[in-house]
CHARMM-style PDB file with segment names, atoms N, HN, CA, C and O in Angstrom:
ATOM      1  N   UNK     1       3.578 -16.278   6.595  1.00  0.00      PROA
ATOM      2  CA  UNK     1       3.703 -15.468   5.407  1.00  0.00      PROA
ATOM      3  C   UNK     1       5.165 -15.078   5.230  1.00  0.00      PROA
ATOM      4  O   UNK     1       5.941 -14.574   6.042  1.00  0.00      PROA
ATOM      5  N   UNK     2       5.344 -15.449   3.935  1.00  0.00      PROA
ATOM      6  HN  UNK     2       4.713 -15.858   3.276  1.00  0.00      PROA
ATOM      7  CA  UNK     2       7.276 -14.890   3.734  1.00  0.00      PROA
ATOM      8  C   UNK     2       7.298 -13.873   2.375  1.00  0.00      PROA
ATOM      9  O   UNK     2       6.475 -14.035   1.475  1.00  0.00      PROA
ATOM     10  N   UNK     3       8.079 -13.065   2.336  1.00  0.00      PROA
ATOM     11  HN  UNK     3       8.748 -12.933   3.068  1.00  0.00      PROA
ATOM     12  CA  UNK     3       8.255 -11.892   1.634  1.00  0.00      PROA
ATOM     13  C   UNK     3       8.990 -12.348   0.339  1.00  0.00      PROA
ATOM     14  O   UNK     3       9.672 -13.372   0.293  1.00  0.00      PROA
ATOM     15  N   UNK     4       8.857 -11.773  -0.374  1.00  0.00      PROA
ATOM     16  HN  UNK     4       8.303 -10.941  -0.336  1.00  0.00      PROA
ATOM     17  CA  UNK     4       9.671 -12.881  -1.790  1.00  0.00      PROA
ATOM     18  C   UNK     4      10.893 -11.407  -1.802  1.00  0.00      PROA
ATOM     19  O   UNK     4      10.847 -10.179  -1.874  1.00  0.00      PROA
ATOM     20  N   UNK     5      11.919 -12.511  -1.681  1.00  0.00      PROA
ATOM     21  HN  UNK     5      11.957 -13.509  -1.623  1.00  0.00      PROA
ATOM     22  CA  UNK     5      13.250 -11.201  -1.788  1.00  0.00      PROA
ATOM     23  C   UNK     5      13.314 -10.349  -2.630  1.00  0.00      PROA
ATOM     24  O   UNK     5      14.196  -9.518  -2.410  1.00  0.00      PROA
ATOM     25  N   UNK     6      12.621 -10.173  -3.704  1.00  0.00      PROA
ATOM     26  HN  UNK     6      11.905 -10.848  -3.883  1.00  0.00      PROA
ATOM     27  CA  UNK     6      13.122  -9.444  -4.843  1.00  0.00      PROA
ATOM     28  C   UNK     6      12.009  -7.925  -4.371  1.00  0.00      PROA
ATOM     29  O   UNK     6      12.102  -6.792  -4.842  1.00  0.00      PROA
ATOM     30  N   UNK     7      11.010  -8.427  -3.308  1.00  0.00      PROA
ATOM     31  HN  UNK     7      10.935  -9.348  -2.925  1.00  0.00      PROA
ATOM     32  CA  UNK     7       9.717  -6.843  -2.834  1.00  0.00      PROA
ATOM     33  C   UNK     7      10.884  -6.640  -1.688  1.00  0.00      PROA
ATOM     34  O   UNK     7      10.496  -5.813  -0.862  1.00  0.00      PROA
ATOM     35  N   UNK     8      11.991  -7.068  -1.440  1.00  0.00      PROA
ATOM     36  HN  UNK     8      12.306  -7.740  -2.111  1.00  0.00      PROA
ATOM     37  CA  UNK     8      11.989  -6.172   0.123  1.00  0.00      PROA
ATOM     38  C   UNK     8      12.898  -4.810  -0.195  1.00  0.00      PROA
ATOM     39  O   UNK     8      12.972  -4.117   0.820  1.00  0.00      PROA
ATOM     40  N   UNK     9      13.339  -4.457  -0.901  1.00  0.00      PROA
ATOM     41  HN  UNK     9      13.279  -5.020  -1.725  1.00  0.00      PROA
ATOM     42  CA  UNK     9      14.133  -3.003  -1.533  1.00  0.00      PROA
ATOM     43  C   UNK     9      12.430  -2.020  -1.792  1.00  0.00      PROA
ATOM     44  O   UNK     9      12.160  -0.946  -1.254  1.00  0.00      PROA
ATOM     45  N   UNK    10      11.583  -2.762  -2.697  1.00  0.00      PROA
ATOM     46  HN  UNK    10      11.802  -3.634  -3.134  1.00  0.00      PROA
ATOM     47  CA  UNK    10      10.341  -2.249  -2.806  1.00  0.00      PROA
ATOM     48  C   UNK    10       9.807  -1.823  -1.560  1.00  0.00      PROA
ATOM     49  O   UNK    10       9.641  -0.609  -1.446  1.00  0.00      PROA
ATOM     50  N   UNK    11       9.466  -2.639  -0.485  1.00  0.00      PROA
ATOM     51  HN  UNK    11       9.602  -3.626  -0.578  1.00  0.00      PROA
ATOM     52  CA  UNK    11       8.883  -2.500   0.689  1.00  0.00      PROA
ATOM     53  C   UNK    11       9.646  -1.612   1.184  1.00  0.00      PROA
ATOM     54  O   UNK    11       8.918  -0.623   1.270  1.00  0.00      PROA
ATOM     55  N   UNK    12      10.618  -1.353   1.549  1.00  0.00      PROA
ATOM     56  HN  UNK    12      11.209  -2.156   1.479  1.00  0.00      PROA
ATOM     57  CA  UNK    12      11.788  -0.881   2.116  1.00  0.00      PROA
ATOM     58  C   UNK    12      11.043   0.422   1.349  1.00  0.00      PROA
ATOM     59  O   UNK    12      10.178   1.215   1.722  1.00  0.00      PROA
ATOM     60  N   UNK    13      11.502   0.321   0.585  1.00  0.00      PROA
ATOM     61  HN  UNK    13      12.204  -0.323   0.281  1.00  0.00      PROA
ATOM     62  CA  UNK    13      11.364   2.290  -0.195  1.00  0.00      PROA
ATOM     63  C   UNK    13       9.903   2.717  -0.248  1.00  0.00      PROA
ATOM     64  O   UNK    13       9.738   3.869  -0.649  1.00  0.00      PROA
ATOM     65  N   UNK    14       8.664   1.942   0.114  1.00  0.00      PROA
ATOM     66  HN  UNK    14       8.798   1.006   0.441  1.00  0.00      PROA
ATOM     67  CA  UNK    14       7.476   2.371   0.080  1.00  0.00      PROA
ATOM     68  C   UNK    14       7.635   2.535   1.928  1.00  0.00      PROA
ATOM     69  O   UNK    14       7.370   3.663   2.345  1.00  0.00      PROA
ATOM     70  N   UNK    15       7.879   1.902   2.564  1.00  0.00      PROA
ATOM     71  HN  UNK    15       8.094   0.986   2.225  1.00  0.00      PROA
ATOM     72  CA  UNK    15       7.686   2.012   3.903  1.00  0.00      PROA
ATOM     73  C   UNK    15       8.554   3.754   4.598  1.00  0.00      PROA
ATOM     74  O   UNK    15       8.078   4.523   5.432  1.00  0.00      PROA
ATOM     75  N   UNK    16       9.696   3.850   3.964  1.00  0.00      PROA
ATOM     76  HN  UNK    16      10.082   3.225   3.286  1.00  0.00      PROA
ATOM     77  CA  UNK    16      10.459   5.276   3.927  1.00  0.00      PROA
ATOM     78  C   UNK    16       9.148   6.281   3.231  1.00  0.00      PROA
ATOM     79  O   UNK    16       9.097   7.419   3.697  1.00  0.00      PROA
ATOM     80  N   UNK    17       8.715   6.133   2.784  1.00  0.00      PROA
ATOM     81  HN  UNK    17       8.756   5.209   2.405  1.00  0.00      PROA
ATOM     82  CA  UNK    17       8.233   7.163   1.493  1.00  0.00      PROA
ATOM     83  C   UNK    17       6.814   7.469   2.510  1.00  0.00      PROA
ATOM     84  O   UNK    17       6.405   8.561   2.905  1.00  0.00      PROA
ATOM     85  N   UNK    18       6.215   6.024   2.779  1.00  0.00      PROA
ATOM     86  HN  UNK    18       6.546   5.137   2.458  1.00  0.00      PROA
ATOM     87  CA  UNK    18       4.737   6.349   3.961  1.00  0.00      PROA
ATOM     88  C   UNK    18       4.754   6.946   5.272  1.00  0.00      PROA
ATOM     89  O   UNK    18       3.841   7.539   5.846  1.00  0.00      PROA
ATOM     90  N   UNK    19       6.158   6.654   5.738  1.00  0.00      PROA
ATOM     91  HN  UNK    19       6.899   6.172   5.271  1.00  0.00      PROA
ATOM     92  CA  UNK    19       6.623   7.314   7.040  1.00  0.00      PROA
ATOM     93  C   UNK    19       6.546   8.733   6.843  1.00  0.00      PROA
ATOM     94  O   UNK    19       5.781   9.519   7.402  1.00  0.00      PROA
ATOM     95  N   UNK    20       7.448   8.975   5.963  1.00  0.00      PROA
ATOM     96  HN  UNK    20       8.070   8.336   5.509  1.00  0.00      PROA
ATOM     97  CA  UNK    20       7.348  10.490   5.945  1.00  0.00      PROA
ATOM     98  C   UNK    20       6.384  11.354   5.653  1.00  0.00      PROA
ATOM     99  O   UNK    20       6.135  12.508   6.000  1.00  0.00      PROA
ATOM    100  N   UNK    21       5.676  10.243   4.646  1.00  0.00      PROA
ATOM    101  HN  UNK    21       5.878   9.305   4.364  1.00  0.00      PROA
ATOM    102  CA  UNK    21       4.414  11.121   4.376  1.00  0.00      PROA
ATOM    103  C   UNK    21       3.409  11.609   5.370  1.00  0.00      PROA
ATOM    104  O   UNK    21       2.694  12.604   5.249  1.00  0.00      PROA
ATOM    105  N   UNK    22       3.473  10.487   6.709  1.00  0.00      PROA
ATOM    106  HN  UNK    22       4.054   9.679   6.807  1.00  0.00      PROA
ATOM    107  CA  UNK    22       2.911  10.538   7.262  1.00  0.00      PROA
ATOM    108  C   UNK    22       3.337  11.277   8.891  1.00  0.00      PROA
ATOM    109  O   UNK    22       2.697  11.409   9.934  1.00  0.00      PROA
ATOM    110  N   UNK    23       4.478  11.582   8.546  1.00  0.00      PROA
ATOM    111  HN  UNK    23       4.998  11.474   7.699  1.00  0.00      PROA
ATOM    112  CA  UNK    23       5.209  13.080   9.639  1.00  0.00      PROA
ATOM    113  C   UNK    23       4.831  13.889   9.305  1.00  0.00      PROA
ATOM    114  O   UNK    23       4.288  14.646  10.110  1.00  0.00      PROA
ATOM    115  N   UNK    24       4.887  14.253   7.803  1.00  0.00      PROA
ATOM    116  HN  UNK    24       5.328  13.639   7.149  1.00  0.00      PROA
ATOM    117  CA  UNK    24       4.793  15.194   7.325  1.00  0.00      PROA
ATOM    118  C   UNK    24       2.970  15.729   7.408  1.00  0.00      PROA
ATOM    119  O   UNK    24       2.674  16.916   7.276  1.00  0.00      PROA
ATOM    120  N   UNK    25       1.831  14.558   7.659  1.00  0.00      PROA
ATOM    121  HN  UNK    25       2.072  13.593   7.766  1.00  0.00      PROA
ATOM    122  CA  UNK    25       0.942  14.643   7.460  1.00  0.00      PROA
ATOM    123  C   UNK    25       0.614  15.089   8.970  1.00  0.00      PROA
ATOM    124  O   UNK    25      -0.076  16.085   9.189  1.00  0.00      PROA
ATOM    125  N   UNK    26       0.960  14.576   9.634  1.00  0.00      PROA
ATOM    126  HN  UNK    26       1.520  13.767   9.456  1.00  0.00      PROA
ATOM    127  CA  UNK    26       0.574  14.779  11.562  1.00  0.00      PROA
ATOM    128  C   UNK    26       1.148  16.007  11.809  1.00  0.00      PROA
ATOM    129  O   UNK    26       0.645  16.690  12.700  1.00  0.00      PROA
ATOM    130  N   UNK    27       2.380  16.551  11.022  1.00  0.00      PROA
ATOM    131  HN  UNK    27       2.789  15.996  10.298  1.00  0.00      PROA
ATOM    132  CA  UNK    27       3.005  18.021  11.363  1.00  0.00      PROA
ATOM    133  C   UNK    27       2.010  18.952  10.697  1.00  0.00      PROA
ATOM    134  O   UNK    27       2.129  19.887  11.490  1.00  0.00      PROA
ATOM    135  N   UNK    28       1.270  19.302   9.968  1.00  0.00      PROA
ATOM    136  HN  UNK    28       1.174  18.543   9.324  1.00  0.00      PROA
ATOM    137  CA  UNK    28       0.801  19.762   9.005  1.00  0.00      PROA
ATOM    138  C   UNK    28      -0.916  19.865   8.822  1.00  0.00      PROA
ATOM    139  O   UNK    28      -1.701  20.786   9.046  1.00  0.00      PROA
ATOM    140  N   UNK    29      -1.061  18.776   8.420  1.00  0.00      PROA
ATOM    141  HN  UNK    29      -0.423  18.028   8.238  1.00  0.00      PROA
ATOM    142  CA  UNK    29      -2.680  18.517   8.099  1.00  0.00      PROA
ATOM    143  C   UNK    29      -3.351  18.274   9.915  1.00  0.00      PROA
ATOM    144  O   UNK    29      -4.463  18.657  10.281  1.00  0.00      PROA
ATOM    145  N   UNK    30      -2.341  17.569  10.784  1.00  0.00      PROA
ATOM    146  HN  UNK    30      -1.438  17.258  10.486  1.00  0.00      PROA
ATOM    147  CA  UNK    30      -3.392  17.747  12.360  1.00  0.00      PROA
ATOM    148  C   UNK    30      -3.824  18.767  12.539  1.00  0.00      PROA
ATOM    149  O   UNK    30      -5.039  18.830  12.354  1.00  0.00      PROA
ATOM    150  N   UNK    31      -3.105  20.091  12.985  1.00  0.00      PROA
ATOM    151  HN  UNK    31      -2.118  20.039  13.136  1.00  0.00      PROA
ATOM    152  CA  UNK    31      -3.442  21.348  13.356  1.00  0.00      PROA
ATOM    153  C   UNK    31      -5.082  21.532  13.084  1.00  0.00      PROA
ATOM    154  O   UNK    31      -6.012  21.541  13.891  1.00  0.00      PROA
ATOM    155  N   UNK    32      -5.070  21.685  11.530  1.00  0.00      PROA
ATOM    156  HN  UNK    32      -4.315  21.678  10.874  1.00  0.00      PROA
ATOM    157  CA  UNK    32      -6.065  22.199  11.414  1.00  0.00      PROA
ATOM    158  C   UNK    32      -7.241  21.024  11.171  1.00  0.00      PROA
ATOM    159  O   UNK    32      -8.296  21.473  11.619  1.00  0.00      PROA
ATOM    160  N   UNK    33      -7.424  19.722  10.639  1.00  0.00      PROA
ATOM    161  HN  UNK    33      -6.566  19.357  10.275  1.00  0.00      PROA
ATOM    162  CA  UNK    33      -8.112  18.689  10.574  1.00  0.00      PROA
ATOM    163  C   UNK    33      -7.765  17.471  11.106  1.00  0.00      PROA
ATOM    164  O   UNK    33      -7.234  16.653  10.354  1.00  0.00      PROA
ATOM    165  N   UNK    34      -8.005  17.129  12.519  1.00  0.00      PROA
ATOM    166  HN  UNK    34      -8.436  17.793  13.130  1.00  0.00      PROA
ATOM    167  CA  UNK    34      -7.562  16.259  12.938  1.00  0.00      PROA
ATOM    168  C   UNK    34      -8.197  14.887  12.470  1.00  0.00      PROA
ATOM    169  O   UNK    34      -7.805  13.881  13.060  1.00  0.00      PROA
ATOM    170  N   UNK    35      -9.519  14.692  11.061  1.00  0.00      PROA
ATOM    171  HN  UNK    35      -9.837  15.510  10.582  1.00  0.00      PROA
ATOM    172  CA  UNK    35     -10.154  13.752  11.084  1.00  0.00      PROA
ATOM    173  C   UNK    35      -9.983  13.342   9.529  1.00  0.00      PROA
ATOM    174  O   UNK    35     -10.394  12.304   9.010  1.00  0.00      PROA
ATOM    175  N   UNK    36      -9.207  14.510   8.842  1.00  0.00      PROA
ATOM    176  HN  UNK    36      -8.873  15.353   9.264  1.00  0.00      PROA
ATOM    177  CA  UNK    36      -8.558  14.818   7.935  1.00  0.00      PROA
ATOM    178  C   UNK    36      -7.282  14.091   7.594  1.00  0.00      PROA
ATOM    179  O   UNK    36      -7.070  13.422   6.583  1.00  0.00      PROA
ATOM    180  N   UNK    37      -6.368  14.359   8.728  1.00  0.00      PROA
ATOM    181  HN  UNK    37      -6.541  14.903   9.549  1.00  0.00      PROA
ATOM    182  CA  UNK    37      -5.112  13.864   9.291  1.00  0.00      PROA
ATOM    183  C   UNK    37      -5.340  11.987   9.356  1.00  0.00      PROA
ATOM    184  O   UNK    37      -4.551  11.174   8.875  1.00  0.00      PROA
ATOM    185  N   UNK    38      -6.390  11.726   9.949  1.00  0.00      PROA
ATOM    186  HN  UNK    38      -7.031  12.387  10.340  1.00  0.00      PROA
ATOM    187  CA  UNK    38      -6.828  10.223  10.745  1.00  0.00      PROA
ATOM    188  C   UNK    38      -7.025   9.674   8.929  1.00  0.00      PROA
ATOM    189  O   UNK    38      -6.389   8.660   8.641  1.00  0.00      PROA
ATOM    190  N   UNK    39      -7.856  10.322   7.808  1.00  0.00      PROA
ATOM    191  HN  UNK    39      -8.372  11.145   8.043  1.00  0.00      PROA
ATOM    192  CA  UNK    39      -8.281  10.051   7.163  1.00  0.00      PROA
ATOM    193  C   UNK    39      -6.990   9.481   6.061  1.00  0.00      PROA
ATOM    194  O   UNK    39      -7.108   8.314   5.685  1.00  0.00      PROA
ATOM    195  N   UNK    40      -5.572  10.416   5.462  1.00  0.00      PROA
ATOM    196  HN  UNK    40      -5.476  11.363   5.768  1.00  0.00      PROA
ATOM    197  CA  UNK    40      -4.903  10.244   5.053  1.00  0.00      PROA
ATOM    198  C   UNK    40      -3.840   9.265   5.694  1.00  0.00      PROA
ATOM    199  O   UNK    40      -2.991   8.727   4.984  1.00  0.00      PROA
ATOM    200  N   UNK    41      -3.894   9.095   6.760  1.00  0.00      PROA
ATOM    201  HN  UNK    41      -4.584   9.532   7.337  1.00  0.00      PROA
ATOM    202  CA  UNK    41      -3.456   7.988   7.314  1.00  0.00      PROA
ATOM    203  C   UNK    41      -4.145   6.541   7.158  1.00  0.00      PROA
ATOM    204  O   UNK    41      -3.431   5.553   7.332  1.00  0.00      PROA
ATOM    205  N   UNK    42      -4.723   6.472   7.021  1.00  0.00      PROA
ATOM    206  HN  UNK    42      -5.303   7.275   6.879  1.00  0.00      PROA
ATOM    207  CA  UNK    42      -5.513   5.286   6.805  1.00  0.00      PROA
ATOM    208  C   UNK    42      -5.398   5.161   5.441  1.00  0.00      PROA
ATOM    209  O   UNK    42      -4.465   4.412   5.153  1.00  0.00      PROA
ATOM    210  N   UNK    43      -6.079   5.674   4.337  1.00  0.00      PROA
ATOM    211  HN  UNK    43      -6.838   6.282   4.571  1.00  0.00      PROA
ATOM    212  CA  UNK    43      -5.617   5.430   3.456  1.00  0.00      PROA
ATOM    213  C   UNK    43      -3.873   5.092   2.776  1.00  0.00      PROA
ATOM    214  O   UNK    43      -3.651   4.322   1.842  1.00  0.00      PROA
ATOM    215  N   UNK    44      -2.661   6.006   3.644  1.00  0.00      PROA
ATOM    216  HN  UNK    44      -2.842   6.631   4.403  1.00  0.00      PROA
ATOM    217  CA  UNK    44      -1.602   5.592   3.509  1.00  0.00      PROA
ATOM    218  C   UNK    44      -1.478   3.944   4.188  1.00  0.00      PROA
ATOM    219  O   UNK    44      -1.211   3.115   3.319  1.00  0.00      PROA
ATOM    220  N   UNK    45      -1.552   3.675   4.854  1.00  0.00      PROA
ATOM    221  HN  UNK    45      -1.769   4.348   5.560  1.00  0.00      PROA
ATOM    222  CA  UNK    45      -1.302   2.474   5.794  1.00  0.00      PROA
ATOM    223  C   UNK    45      -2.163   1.367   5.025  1.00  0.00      PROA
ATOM    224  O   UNK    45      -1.690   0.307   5.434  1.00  0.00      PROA
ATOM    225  N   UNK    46      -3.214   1.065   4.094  1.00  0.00      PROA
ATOM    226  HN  UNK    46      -3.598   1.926   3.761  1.00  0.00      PROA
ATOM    227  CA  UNK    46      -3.931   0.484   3.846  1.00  0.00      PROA
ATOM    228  C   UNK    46      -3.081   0.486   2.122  1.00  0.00      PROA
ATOM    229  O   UNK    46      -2.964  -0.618   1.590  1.00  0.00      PROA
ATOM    230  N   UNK    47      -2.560   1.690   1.386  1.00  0.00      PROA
ATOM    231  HN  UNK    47      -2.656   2.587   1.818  1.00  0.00      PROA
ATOM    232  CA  UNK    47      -1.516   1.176   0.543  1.00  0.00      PROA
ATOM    233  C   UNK    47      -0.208   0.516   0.830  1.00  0.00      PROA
ATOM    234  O   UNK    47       0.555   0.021   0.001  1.00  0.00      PROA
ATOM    235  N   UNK    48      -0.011   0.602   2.550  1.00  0.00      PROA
ATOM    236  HN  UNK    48      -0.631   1.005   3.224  1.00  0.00      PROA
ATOM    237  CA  UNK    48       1.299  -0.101   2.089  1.00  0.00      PROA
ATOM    238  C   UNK    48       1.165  -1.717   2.627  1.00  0.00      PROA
ATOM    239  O   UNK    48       1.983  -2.617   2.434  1.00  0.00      PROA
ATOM    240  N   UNK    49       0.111  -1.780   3.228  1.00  0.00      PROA
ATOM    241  HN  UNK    49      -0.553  -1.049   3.386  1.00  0.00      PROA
ATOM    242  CA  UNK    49      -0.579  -3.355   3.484  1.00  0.00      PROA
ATOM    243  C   UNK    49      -0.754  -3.823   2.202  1.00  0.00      PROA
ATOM    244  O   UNK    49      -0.426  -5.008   2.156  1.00  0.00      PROA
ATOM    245  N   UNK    50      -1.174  -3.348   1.018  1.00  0.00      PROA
ATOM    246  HN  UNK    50      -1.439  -2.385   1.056  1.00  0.00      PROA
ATOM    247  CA  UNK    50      -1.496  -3.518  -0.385  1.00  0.00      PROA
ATOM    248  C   UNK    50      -0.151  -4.367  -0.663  1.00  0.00      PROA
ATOM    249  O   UNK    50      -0.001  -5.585  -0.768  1.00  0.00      PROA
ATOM    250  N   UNK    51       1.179  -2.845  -0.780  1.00  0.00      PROA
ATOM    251  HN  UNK    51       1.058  -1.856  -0.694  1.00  0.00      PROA
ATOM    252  CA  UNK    51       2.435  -3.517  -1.200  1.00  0.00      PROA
ATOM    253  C   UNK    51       2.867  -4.052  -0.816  1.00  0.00      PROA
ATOM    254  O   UNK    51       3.870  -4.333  -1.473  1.00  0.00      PROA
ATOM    255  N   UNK    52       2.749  -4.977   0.804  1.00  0.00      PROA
ATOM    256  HN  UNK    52       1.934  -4.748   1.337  1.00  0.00      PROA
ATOM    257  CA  UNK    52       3.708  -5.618   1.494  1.00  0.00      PROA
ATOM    258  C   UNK    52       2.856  -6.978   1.073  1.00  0.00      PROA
ATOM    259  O   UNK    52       3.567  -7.966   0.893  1.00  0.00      PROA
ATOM    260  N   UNK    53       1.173  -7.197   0.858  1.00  0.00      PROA
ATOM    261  HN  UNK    53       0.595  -6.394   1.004  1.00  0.00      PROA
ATOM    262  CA  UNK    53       0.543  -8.613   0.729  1.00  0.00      PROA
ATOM    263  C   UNK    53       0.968  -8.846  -0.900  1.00  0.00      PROA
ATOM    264  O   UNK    53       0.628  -9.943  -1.343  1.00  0.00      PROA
ATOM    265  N   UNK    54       1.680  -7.928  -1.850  1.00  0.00      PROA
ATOM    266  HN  UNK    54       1.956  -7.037  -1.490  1.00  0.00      PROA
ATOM    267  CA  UNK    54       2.130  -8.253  -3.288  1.00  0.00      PROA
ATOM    268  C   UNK    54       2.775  -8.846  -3.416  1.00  0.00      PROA
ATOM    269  O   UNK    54       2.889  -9.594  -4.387  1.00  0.00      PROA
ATOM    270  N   UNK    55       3.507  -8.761  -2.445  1.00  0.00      PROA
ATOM    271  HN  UNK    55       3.415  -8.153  -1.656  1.00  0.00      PROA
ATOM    272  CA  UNK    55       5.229  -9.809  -2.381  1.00  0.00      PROA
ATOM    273  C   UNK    55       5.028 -10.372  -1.547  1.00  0.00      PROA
ATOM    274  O   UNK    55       6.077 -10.459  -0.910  1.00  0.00      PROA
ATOM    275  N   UNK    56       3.998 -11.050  -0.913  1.00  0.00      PROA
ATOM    276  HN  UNK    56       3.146 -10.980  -1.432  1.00  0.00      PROA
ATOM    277  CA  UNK    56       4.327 -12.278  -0.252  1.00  0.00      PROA
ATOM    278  C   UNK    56       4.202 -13.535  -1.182  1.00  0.00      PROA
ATOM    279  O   UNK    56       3.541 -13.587  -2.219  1.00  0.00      PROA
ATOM    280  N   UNK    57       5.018 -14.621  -0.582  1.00  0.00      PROA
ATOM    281  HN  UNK    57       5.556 -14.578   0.260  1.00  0.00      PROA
ATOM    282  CA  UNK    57       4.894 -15.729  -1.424  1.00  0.00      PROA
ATOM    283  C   UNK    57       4.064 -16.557  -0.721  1.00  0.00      PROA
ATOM    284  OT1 UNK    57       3.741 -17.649  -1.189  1.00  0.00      PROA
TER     285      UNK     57
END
């Protein structure tokens, strides 16, 4: 599988954007729902599998 050059700035800035979301989600949402936490993670990680299989060629 190869990435079509014109998604990797895309990928790049969705992969920054899921990371954090997802610090921000383990700092925050664990405490009090740890299945909560598991839940928004998955759904993040499963959009950025979305954007990374868009741009493959």
């Amino acid at each position: 599988m190869t990435i079509h050059k014109e998604g990797t700035a895309t990928i790049s800035l969705v992969a920054l954007v899921v990371g954090l979301l997802n610090i921000a989600n383990f700092s925050y949402l664990y405490p009090i729902s740890a299945i909560a936490a598991w839940a928004v993670f998955i759904v993040l990680l499963g959009f950025f599998l979305f954007i990374v299989s868009f741009f493959r060629s």
